[in-house]
C-alpha positions in Angstrom: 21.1 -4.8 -32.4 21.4 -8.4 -31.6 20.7 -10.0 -28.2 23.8 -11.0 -26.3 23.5 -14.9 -25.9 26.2 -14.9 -23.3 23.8 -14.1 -20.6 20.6 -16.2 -19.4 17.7 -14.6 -20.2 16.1 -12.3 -17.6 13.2 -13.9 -15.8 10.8 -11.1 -15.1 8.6 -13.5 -13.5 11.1 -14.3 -11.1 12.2 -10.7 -10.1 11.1 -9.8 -6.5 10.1 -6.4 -7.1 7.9 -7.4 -10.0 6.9 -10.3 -7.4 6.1 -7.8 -4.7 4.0 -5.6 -7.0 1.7 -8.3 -8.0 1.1 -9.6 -4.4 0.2 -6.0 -3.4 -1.9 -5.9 -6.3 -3.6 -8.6 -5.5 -3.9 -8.1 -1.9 -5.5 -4.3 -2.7 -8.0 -6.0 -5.3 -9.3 -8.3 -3.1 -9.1 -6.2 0.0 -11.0 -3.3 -1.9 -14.2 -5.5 -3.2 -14.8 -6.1 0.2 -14.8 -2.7 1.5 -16.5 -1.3 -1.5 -19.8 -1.5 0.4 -18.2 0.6 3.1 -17.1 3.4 0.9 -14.0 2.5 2.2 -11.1 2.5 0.4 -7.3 0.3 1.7 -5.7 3.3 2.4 -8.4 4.8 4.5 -8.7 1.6 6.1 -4.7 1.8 7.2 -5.4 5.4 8.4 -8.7 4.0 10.4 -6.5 1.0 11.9 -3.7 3.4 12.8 -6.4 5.8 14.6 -8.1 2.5 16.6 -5.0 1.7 17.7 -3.7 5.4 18.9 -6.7 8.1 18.1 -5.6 11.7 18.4 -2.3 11.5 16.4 -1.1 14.4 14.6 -0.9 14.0 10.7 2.5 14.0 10.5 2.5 10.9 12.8 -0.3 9.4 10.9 2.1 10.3 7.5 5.1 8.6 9.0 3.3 5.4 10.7 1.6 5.0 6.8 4.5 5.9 5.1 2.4 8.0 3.3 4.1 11.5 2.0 1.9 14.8 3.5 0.2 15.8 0.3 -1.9 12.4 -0.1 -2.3 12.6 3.8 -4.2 15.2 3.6 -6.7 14.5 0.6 -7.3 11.3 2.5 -7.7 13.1 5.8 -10.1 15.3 4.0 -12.3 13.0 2.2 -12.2 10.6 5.5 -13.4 13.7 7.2 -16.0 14.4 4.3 -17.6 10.7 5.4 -18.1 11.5 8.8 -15.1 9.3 9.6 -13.4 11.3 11.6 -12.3 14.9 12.7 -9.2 17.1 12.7 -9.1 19.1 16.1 -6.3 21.5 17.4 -3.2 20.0 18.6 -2.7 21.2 22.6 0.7 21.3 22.0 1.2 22.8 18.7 -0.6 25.4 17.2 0.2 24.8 13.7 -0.7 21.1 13.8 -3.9 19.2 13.4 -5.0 15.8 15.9 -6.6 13.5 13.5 -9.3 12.0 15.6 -12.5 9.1 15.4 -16.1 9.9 15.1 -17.9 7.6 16.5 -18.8 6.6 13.1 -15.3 5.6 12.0 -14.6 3.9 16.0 -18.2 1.7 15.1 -16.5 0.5 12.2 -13.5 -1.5 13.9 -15.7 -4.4 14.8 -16.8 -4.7 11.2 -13.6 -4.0 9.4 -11.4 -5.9 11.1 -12.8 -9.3 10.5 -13.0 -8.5 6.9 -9.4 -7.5 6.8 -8.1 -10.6 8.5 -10.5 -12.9 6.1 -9.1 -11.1 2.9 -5.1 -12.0 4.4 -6.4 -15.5 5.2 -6.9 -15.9 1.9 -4.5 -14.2 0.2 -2.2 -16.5 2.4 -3.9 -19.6 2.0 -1.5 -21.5 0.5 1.4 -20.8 3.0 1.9 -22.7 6.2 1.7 -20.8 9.6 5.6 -20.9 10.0 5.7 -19.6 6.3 3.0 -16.9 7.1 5.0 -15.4 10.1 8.5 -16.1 8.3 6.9 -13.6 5.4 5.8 -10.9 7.8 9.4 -10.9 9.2 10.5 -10.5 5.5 8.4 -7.9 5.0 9.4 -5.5 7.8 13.1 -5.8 7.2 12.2 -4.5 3.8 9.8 -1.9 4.8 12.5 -0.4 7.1 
């Protein structure tokens, strides 16, 4: 089968989603050396971030604010909870559902984390201007929702 010559060729490199991918990529490389000392992984820091912000939310709030589905919730809950990180405690409201709350150990390590997280976007955004920065992030949500 020959190649139709009619059409330009396709420019993977050039393709958003492929585009997207790689940023991510590199964005969860860089961001996971840095916490690797922590035995912390990106996804556990998003959960920790979420909890600093609002502690005490349910899982199924913690699953929809992540946009992570239920099943990897909870083997992250649980090994999060296996570090001391924090706790799951009954919900007052509803029996069947879990509070996902800090130890003290995971609130200590906002003022550590944090920093580190801001560094690693700094420099994964080096090369864009602020205007460009905040332009991306508004880019970004319309495609997240």
């Amino acid at each position: 089968m020959s190649a139709n010559t009619d059409y330009p060729k396709y420019d993977i490199e050039q393709n958003i989603g492929f585009l997207l991918a790689k940023a991510y990529q590199r964005g969860f490389a860089m961001f996971r050396d840095r916490l690797t000392c922590y035995g912390i992984t990106p996804p556990q820091f998003s959960l920790l971030a979420f909890l600093w912000k609002q502690d005490g939310l349910s899982q199924t709030e913690l699953s929809e604010k992540s946009q992570i589905d239920r099943a990897t919730m909870v083997g992250l809950v649980d090994r999060m909870e296996d570090e001391g990180l924090v706790k799951r405690e009954k919900h007052a409201s509803d029996r069947r559902a879990w509070r996902i709350c800090l130890t003290e150990k995971g609130r200590a390590l906002e003022g550590e984390l944090c920093p580190i997280a801001t560094e690693v976007t700094g420099r994964l955004t080096s090369k864009l201007g602020e205007r460009e920065v905040r332009e991306l992030k508004k880019i970004l949500t319309k495609i997240r929702y």
